[in-house]
C-alpha positions in Angstrom: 0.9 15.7 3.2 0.4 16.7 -0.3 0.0 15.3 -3.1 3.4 14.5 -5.3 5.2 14.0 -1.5 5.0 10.5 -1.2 1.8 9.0 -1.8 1.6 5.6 -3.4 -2.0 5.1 -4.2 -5.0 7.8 -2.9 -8.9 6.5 -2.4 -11.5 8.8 -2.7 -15.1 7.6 -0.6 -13.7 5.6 2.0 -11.6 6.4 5.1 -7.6 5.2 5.6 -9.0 2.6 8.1 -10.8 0.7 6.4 -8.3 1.5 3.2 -5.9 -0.3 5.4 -8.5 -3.1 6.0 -8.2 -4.1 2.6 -4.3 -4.1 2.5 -4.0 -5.6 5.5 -6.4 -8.7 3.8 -4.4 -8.4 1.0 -1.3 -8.9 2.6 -2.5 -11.7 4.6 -3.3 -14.0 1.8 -0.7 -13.6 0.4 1.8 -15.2 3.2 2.2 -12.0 5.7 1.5 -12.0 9.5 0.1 -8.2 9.7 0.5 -6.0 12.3 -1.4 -2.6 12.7 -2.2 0.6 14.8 -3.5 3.7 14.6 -2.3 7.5 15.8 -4.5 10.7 16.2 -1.7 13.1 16.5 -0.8 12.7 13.6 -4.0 11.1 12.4 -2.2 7.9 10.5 -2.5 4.6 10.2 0.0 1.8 9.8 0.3 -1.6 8.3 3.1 -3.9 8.8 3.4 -7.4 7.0 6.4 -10.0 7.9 6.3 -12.9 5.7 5.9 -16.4 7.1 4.9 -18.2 4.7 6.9 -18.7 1.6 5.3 -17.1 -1.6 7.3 -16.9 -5.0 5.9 -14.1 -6.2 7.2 -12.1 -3.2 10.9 -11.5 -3.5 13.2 -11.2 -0.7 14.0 -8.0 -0.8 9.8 -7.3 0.2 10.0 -10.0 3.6 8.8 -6.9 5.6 6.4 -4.4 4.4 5.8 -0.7 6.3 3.0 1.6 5.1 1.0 4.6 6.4 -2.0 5.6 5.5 -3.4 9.7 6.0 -7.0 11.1 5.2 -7.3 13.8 2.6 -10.4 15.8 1.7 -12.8 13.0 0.7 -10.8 9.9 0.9 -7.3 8.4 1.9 -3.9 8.5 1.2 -1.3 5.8 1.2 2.9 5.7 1.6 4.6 3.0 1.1 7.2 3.3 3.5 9.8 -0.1 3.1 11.4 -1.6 1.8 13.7 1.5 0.8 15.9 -0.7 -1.5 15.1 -3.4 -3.9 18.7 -5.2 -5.2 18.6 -4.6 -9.4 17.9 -8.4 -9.9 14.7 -8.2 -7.7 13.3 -5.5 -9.2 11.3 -6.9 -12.2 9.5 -9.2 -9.2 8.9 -6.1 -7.0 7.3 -4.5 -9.8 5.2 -7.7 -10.2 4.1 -7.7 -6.5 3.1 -3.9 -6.7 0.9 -4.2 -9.8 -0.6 -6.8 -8.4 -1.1 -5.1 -5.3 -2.1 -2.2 -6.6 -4.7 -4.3 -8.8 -6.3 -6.0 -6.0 -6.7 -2.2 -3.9 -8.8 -1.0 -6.7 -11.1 -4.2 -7.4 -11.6 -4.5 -3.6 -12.5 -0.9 -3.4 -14.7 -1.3 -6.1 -16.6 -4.3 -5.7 -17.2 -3.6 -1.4 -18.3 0.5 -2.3 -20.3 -0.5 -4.8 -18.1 1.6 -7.1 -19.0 4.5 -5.1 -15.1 4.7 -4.2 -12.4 4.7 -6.1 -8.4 4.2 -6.1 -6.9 6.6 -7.9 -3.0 6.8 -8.8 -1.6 10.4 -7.7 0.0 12.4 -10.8 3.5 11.8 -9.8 3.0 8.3 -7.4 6.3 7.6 -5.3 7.5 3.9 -4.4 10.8 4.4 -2.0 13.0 2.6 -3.8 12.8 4.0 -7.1 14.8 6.9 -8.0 13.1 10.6 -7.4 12.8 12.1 -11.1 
């Protein structure tokens, strides 16, 4: 998949395993029970959250979470893949939860690489729910 077709967030230095490790943390302390799995044909990787425990910040549109993660040349690529929706009064808290989310990916990768990786934002980033320009 190329860039501008749905990536989120891209790494460069580490692989989309452990890219998903640190989401999957992420997710966790936050209040989600995370589920996920790997595929070689296509080589992907998936996270699923379900939250269980209750957590302001998270609105309820965002209960259940679904990303994939691809390698590129030198790194990994991640697609958020649901919610598709978010409900116009939501919105300002989903924006909240995906700057903070997006935050924490890029101090993680930073601080456990050493700041030999780095998350980079692709030149025209893609959340599902937001409308294609």
């Amino acid at each position: 998949m190329a860039e501008g077709n749905g990536d989120w967030l891209r790494v460069r230095g580490i692989g989309r395993e452990r890219f998903g490790g640190y989401l999957a943390d992420y997710l966790t302390s936050i209040g989600y029970a995370v589920e996920r799995s790997d595929t070689t044909d296509p080589m992907e990787s998936h996270v699923k959250g379900r939250l269980e425990r209750m957590n302001p910040a998270v609105p309820p549109a965002a209960k259940e979470l679904a990303f994939r993660f691809y390698p590129t040349s030198g790194g990994a690529a991640l697609v958020w893949e649901a919610p598709t929706s978010i409900p116009a009064e939501e919105l300002a808290r989903m924006d909240r939860l995906v700057r903070e989310m997006s935050a924490h990916l890029e101090r993680a990768v930073a601080t456990e690489s050493h700041a030999t990786a780095k998350v980079v934002r692709p030149s025209d980033p893609r959340l599902p729910w937001l409308p294609r320009p």
